[in-house]
Biopython code that builds the backbone (N, CA, C, O; Angstrom):
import numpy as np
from Bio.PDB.StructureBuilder import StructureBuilder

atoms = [
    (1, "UNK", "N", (0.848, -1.171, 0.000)),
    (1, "UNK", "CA", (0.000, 0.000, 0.000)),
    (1, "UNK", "C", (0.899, 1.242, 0.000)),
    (1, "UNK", "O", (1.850, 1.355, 0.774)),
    (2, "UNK", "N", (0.506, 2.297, -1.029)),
    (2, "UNK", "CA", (0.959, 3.653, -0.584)),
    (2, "UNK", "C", (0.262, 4.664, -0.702)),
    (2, "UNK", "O", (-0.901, 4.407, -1.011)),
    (3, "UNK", "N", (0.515, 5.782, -0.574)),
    (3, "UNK", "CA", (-0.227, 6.848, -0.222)),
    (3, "UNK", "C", (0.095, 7.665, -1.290)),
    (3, "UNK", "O", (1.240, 7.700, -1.739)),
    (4, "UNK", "N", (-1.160, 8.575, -1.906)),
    (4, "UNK", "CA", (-0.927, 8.676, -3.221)),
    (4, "UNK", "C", (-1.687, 10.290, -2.965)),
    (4, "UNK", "O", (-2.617, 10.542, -2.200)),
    (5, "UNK", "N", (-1.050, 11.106, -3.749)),
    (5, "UNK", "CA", (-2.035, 12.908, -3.630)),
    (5, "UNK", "C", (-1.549, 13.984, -5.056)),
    (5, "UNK", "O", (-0.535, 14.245, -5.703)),
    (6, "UNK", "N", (-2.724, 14.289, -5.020)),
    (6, "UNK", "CA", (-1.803, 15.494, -5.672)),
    (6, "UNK", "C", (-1.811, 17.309, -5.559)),
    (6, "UNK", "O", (-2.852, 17.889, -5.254)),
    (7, "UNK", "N", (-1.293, 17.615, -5.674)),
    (7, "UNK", "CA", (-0.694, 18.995, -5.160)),
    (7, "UNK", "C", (-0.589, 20.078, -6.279)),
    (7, "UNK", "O", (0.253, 20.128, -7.175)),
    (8, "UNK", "N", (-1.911, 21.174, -5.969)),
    (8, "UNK", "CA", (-1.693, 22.168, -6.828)),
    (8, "UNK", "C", (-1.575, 23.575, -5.958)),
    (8, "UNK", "O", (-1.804, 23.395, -4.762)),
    (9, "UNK", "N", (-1.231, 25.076, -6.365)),
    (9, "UNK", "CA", (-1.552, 25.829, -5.376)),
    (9, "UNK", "C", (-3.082, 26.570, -6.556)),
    (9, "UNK", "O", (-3.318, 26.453, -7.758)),
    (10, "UNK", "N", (-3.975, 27.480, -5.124)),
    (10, "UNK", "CA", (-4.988, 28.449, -5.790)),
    (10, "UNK", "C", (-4.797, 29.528, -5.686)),
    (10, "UNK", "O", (-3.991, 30.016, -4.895)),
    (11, "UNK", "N", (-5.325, 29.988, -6.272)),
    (11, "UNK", "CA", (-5.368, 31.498, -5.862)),
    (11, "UNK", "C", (-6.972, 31.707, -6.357)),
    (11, "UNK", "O", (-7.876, 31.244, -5.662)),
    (12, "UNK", "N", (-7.223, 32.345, -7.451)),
    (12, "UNK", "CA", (-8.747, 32.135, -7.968)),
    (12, "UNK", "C", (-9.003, 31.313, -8.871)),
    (12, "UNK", "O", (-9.267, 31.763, -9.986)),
    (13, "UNK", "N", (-8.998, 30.201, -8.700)),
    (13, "UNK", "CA", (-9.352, 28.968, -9.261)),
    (13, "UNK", "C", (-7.999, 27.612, -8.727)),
    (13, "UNK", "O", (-7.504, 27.421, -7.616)),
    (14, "UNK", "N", (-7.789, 26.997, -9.862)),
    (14, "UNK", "CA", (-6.372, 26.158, -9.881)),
    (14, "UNK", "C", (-5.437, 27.051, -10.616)),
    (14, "UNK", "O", (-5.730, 27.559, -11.699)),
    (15, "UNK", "N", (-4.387, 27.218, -10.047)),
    (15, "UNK", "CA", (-3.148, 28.303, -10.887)),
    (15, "UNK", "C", (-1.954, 27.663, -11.225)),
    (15, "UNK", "O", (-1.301, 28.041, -12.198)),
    (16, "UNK", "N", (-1.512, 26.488, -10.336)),
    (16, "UNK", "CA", (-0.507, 25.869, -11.114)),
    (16, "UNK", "C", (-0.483, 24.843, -10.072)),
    (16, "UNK", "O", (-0.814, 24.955, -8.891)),
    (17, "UNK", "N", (0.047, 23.637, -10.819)),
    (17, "UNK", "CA", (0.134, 22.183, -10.305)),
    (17, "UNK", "C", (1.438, 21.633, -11.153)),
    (17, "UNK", "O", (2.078, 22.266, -11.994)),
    (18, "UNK", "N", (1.666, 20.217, -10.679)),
    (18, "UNK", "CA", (2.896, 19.177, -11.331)),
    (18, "UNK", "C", (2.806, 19.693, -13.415)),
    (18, "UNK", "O", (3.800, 19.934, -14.100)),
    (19, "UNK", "N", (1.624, 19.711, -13.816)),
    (19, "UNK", "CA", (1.497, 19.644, -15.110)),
    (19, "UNK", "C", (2.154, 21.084, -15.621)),
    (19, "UNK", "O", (2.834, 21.160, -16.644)),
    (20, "UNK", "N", (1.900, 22.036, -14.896)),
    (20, "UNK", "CA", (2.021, 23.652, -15.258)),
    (20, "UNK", "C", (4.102, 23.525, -14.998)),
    (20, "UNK", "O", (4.997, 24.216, -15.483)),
    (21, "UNK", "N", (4.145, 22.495, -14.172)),
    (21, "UNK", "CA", (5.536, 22.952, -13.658)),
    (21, "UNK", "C", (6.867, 22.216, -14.364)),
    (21, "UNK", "O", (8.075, 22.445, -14.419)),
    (22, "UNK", "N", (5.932, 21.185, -14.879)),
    (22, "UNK", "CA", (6.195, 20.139, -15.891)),
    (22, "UNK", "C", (6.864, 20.746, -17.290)),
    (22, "UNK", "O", (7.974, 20.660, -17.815)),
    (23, "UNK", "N", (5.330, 21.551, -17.692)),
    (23, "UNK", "CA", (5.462, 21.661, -19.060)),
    (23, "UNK", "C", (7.036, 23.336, -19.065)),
    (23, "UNK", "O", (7.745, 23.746, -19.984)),
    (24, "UNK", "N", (6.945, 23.694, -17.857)),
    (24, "UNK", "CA", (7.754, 25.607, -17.671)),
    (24, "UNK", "C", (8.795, 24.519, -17.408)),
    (24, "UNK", "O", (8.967, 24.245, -18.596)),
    (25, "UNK", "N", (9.696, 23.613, -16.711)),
    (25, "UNK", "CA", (10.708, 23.210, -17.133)),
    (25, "UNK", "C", (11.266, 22.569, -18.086)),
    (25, "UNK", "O", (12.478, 22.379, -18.178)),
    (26, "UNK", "N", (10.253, 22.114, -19.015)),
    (26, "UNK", "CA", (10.534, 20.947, -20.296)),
    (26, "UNK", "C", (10.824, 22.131, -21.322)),
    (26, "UNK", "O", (11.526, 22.039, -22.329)),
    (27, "UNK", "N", (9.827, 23.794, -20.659)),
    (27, "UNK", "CA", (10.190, 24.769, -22.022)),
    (27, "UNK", "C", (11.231, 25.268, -21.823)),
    (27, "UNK", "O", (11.777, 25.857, -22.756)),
    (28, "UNK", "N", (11.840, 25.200, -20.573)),
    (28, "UNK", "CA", (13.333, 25.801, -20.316)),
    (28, "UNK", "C", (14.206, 25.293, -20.728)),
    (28, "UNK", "O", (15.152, 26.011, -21.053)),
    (29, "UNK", "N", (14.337, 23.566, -20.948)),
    (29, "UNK", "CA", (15.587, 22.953, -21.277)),
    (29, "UNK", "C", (15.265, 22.961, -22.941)),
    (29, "UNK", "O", (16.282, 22.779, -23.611)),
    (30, "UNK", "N", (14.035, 23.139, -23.708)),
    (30, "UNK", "CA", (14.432, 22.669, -25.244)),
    (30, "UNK", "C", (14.022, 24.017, -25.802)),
    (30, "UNK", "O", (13.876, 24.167, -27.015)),
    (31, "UNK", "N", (13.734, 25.529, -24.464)),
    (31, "UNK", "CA", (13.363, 26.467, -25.321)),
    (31, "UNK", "C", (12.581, 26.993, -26.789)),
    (31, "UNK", "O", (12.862, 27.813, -27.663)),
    (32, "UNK", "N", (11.142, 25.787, -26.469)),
    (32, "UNK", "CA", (10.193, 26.044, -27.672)),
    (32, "UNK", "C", (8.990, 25.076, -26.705)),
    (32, "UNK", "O", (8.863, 23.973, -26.174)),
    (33, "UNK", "N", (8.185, 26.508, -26.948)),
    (33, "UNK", "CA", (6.859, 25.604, -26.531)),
    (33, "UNK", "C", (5.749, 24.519, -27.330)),
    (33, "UNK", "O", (4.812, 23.890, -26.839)),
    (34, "UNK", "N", (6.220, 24.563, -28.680)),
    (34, "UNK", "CA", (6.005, 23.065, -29.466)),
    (34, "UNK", "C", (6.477, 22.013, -29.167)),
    (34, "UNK", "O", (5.812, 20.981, -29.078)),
    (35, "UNK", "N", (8.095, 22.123, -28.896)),
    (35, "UNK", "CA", (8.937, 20.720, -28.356)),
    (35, "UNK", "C", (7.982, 20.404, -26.855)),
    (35, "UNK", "O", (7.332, 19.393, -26.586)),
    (36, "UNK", "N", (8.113, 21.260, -26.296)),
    (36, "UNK", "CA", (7.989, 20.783, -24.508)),
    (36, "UNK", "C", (6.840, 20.269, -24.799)),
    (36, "UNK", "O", (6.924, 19.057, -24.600)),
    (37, "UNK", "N", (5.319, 20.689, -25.342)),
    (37, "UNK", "CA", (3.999, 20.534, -25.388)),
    (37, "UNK", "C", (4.275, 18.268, -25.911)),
    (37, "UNK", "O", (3.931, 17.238, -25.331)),
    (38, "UNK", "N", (5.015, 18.543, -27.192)),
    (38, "UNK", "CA", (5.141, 17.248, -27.930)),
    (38, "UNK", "C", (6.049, 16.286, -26.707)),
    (38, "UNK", "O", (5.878, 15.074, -26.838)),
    (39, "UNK", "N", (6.544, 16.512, -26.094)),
    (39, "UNK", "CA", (7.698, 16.083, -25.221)),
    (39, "UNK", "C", (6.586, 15.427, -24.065)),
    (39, "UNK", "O", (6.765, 14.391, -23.423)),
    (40, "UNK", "N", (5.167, 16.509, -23.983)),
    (40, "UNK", "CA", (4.599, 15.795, -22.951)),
    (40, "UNK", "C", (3.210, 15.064, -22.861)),
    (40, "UNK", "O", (2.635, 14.603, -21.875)),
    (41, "UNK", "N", (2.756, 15.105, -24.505)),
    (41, "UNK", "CA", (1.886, 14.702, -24.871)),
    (41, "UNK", "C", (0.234, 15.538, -25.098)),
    (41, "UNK", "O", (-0.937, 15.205, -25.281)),
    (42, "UNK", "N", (0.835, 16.469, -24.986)),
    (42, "UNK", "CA", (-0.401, 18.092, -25.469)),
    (42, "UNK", "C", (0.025, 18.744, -26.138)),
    (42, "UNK", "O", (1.149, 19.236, -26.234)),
    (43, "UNK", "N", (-1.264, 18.855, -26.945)),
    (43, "UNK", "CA", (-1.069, 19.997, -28.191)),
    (43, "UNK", "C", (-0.569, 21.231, -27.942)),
    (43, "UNK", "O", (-0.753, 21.756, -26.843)),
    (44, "UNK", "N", (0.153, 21.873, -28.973)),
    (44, "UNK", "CA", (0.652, 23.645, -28.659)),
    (44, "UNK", "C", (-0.133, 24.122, -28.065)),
    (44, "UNK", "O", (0.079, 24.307, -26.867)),
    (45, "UNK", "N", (-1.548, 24.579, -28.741)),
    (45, "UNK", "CA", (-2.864, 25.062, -28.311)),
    (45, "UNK", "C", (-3.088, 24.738, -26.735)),
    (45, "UNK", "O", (-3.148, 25.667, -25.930)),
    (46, "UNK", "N", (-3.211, 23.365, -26.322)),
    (46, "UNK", "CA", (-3.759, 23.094, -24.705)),
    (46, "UNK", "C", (-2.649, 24.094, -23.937)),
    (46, "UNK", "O", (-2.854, 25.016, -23.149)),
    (47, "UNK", "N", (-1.452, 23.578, -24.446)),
    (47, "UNK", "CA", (0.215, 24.157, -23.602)),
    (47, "UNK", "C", (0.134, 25.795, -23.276)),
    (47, "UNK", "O", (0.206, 26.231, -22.127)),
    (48, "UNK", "N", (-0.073, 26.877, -24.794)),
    (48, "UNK", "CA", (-0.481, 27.998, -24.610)),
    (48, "UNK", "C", (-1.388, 28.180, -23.795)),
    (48, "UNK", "O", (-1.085, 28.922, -22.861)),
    (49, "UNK", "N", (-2.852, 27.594, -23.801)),
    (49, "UNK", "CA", (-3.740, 28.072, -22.871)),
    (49, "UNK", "C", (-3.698, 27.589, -21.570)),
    (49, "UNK", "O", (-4.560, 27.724, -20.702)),
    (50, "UNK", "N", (-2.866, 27.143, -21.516)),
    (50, "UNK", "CA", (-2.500, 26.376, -19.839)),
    (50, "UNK", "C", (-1.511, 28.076, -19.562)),
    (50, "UNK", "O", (-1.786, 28.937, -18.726)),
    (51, "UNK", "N", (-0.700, 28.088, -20.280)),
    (51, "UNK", "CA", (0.110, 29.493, -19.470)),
    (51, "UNK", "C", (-0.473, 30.559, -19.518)),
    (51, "UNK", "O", (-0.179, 31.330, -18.604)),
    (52, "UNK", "N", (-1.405, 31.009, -20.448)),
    (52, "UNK", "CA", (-2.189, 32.333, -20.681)),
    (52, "UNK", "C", (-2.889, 32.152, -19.382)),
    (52, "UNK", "O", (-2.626, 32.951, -18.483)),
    (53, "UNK", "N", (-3.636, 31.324, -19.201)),
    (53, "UNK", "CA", (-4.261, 30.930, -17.505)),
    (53, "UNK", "C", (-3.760, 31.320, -16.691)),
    (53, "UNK", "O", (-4.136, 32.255, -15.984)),
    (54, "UNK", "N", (-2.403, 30.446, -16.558)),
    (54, "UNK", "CA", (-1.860, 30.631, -15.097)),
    (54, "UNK", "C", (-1.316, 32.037, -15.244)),
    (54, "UNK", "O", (-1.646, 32.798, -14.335)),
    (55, "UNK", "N", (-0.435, 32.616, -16.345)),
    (55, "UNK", "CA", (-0.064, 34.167, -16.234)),
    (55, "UNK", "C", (-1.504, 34.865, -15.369)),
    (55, "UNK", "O", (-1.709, 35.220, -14.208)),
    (56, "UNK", "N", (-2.275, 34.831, -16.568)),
    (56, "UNK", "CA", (-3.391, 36.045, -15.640)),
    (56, "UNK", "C", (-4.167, 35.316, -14.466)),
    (56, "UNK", "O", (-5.140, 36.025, -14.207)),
    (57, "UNK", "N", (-4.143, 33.962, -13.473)),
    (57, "UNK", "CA", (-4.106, 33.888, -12.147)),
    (57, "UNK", "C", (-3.569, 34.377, -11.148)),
    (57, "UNK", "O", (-3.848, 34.651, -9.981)),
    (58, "UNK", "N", (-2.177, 34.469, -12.316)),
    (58, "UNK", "CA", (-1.174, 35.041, -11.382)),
    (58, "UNK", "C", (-0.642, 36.017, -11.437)),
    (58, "UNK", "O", (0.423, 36.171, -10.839)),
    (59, "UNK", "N", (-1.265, 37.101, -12.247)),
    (59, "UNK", "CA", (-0.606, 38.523, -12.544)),
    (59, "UNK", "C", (0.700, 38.747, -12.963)),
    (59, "UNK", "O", (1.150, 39.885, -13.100)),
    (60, "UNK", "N", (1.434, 37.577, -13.208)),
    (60, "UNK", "CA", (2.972, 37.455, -13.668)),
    (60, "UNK", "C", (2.795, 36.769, -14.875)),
    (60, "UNK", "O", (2.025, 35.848, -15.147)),
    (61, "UNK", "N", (4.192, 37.760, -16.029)),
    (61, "UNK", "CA", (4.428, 36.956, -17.216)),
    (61, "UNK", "C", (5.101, 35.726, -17.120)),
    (61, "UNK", "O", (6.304, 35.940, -17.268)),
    (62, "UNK", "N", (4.916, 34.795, -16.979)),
    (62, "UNK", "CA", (5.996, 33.215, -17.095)),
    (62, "UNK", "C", (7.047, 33.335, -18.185)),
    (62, "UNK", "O", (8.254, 33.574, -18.153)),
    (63, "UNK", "N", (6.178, 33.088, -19.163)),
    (63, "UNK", "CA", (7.663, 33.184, -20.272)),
    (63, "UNK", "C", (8.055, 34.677, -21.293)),
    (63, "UNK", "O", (7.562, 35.802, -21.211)),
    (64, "UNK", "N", (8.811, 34.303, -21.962)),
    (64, "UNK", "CA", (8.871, 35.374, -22.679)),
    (64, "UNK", "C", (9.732, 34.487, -24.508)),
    (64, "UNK", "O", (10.649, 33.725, -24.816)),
    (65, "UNK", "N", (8.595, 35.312, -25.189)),
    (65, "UNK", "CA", (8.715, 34.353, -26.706)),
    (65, "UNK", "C", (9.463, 35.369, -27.674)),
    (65, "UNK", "O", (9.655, 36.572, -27.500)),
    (66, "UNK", "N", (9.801, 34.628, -28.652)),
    (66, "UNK", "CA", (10.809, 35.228, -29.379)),
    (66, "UNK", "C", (9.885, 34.790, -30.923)),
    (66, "UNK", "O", (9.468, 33.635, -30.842)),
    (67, "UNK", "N", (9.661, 35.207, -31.721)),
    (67, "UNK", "CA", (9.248, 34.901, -32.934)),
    (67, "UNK", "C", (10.041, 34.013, -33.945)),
    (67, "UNK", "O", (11.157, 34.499, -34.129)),
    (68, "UNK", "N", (9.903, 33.268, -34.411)),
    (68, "UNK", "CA", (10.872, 32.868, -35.343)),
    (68, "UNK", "C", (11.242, 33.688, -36.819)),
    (68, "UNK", "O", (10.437, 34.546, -37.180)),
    (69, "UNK", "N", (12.458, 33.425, -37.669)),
    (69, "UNK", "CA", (12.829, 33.946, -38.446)),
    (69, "UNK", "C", (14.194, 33.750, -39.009)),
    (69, "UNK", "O", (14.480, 32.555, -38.947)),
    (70, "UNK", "N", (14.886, 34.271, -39.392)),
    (70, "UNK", "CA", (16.155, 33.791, -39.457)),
    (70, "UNK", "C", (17.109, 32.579, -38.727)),
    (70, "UNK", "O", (17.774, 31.638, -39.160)),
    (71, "UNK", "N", (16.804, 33.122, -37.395)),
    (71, "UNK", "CA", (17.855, 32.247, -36.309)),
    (71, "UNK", "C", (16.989, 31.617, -35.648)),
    (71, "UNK", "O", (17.277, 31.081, -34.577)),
    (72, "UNK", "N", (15.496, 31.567, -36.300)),
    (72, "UNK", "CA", (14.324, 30.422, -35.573)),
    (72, "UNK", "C", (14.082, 31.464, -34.315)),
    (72, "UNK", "O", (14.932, 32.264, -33.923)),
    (73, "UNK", "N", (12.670, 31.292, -33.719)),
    (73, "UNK", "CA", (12.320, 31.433, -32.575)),
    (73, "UNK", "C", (12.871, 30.720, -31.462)),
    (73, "UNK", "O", (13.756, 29.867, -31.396)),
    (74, "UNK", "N", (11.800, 31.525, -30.198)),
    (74, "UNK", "CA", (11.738, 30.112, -29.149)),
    (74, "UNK", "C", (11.336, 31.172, -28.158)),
    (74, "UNK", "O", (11.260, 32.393, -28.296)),
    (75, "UNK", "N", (11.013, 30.110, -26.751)),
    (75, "UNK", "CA", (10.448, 30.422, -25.574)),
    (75, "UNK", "C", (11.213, 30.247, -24.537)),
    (75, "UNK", "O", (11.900, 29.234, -24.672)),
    (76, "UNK", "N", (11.450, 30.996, -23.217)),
    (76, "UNK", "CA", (12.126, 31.113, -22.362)),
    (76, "UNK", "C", (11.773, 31.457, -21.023)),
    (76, "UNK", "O", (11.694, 32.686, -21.002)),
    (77, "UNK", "N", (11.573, 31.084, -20.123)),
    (77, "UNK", "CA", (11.399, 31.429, -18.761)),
    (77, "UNK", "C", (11.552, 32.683, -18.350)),
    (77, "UNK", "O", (12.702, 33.102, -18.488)),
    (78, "UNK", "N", (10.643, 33.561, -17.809)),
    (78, "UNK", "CA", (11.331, 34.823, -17.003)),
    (78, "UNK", "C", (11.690, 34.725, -15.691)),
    (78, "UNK", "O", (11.570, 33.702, -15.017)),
    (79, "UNK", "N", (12.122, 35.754, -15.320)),
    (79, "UNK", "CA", (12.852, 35.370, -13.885)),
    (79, "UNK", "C", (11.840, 35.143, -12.826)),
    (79, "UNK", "O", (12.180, 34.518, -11.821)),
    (80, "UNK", "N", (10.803, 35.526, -12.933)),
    (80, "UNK", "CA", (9.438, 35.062, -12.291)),
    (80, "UNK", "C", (9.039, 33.809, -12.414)),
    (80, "UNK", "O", (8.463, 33.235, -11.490)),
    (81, "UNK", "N", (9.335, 33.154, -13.735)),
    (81, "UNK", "CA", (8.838, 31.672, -14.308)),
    (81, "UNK", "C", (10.139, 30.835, -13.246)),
    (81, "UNK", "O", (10.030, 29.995, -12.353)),
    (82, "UNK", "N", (11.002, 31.337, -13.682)),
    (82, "UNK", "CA", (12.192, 30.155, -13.339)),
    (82, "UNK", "C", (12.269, 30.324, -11.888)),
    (82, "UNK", "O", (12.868, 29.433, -11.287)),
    (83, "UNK", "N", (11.570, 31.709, -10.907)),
    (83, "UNK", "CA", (11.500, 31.452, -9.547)),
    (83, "UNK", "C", (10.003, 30.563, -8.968)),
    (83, "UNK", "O", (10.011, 29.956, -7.897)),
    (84, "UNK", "N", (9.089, 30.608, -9.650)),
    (84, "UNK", "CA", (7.429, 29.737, -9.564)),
    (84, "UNK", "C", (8.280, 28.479, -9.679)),
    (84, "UNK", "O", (8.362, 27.719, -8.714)),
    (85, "UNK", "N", (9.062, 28.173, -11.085)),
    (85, "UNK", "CA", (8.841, 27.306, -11.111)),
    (85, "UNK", "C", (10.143, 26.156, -9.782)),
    (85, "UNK", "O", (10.074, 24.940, -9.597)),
    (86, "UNK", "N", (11.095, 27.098, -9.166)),
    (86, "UNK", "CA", (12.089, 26.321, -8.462)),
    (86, "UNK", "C", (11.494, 26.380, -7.273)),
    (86, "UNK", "O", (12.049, 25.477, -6.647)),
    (87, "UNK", "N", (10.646, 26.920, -6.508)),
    (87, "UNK", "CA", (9.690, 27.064, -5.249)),
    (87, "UNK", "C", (8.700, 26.036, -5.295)),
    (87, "UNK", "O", (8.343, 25.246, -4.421)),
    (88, "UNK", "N", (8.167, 26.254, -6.954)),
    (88, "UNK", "CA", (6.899, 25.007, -6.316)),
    (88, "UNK", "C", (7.930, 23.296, -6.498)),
    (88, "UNK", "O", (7.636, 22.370, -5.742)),
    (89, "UNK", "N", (9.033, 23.127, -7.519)),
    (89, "UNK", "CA", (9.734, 22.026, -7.056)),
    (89, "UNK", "C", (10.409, 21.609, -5.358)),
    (89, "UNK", "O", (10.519, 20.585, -4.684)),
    (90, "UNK", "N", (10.753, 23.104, -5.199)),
    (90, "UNK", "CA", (11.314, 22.596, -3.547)),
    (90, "UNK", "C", (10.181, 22.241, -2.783)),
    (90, "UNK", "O", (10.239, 21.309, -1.980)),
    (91, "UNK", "N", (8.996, 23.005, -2.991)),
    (91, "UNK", "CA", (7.973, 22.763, -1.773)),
    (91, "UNK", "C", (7.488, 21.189, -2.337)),
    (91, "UNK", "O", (7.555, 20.344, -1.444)),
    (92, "UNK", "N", (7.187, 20.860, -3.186)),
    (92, "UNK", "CA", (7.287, 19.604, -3.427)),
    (92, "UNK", "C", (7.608, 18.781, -3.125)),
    (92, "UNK", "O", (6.701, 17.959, -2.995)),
    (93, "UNK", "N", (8.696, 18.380, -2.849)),
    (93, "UNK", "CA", (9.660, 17.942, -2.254)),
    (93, "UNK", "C", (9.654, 17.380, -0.818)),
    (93, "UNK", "O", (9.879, 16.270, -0.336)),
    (94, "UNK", "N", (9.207, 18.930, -0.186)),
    (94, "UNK", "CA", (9.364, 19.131, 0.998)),
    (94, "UNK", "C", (7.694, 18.323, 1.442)),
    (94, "UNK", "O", (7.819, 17.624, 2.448)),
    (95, "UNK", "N", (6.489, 18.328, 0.958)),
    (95, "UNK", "CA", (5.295, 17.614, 0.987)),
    (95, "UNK", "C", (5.709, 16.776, 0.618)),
    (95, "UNK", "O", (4.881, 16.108, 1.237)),
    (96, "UNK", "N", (6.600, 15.637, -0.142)),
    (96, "UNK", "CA", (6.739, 14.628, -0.538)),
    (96, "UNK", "C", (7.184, 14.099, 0.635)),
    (96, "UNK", "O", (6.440, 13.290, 1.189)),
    (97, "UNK", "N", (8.482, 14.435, 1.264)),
    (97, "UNK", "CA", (8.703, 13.423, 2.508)),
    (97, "UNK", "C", (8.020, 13.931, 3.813)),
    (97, "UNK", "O", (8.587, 13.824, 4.901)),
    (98, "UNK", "N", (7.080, 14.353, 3.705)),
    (98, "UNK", "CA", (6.141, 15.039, 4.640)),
    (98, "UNK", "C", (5.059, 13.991, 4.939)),
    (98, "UNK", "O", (4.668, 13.606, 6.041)),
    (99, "UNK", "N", (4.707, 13.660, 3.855)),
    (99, "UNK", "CA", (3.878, 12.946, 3.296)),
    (99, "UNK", "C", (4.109, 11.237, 3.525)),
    (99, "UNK", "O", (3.285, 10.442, 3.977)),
    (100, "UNK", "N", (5.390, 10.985, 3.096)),
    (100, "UNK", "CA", (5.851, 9.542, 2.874)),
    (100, "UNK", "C", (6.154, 9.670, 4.856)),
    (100, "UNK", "O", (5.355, 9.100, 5.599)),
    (101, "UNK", "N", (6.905, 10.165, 5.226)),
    (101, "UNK", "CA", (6.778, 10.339, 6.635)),
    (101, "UNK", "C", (5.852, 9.974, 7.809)),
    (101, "UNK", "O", (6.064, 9.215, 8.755)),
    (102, "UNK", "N", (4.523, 10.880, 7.432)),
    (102, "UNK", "CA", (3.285, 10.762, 7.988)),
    (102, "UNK", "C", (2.674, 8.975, 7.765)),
    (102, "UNK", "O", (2.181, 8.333, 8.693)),
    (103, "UNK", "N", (2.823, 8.528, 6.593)),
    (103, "UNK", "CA", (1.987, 7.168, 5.720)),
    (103, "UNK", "C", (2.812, 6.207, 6.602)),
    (103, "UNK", "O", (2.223, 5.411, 7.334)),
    (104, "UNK", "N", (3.997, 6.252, 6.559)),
    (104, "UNK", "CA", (4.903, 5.545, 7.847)),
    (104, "UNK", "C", (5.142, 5.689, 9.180)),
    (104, "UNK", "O", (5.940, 5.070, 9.885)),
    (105, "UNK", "N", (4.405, 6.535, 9.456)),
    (105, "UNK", "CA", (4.294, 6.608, 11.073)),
    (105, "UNK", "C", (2.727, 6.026, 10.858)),
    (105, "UNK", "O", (2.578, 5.009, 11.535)),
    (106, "UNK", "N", (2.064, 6.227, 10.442)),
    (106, "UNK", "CA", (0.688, 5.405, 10.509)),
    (106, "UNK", "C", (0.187, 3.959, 9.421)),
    (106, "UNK", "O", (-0.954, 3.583, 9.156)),
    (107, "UNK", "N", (1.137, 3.551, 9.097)),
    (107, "UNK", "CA", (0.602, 2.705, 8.067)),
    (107, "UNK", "C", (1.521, 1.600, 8.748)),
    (107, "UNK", "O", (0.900, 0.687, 9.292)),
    (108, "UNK", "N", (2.829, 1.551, 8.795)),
    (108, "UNK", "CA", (3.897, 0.459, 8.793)),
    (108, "UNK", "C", (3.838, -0.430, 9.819)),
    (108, "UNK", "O", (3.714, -0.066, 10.988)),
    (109, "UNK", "N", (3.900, -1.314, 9.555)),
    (109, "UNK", "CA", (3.885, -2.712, 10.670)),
    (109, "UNK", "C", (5.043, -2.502, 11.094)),
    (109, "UNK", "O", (5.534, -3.247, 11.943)),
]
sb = StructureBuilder()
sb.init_structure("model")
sb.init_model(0)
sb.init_chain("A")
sb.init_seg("    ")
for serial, (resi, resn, name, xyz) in enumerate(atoms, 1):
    if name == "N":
        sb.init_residue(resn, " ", resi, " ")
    sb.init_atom(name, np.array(xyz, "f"), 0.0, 1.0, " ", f" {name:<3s}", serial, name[0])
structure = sb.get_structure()
């Protein structure tokens, strides 16, 4: 048996969870929000409207896009994105053995 949850924060509505934090680091390492979207199994379209969301939940720009053209586009984290997104990994973390902790003080023979 284990103990199983999942973890988003609100503000006015759902504003970001594992999926939102998922897709802002997959766009940081391949810098294009087509790759990261394909990388995680959602269309461009869902991926965009997942960040247009959470931006205006959260009154902060996440990324910042570059158009393509010559030297190709791409997408990039702002310093707001890349701090959301290293806070909600630590607190994560920190509920994860919080969590596994608690399930073993009450579960384990």
């Amino acid at each position: 048996m284990k103990a199983r949850y999942r973890l988003w924060l609100e503000g006015d509505g759902h504003v970001f969870g594992d999926g939102m934090a998922n897709m802002l680091k997959s766009i940081d390492e391949l810098g294009s929000i087509s790759q990261a979207a394909a990388s995680l199994n959602i269309s461009y379209r869902k991926a965009w409207g997942m960040i247009k969301k959470s931006e205006g939940h959260l009154g902060i720009r996440l990324l910042n896009t570059q158009a393509g053209g010559e030297h190709g586009g791409g997408a990039f984290l702002t310093p707001e994105g890349q701090d959301l997104v290293k806070k909600y990994f630590n607190f994560k973390k920190e509920v994860d053995l919080a969590i596994s902790h608690s399930f073993l003080k009450h579960f384990s023979q």
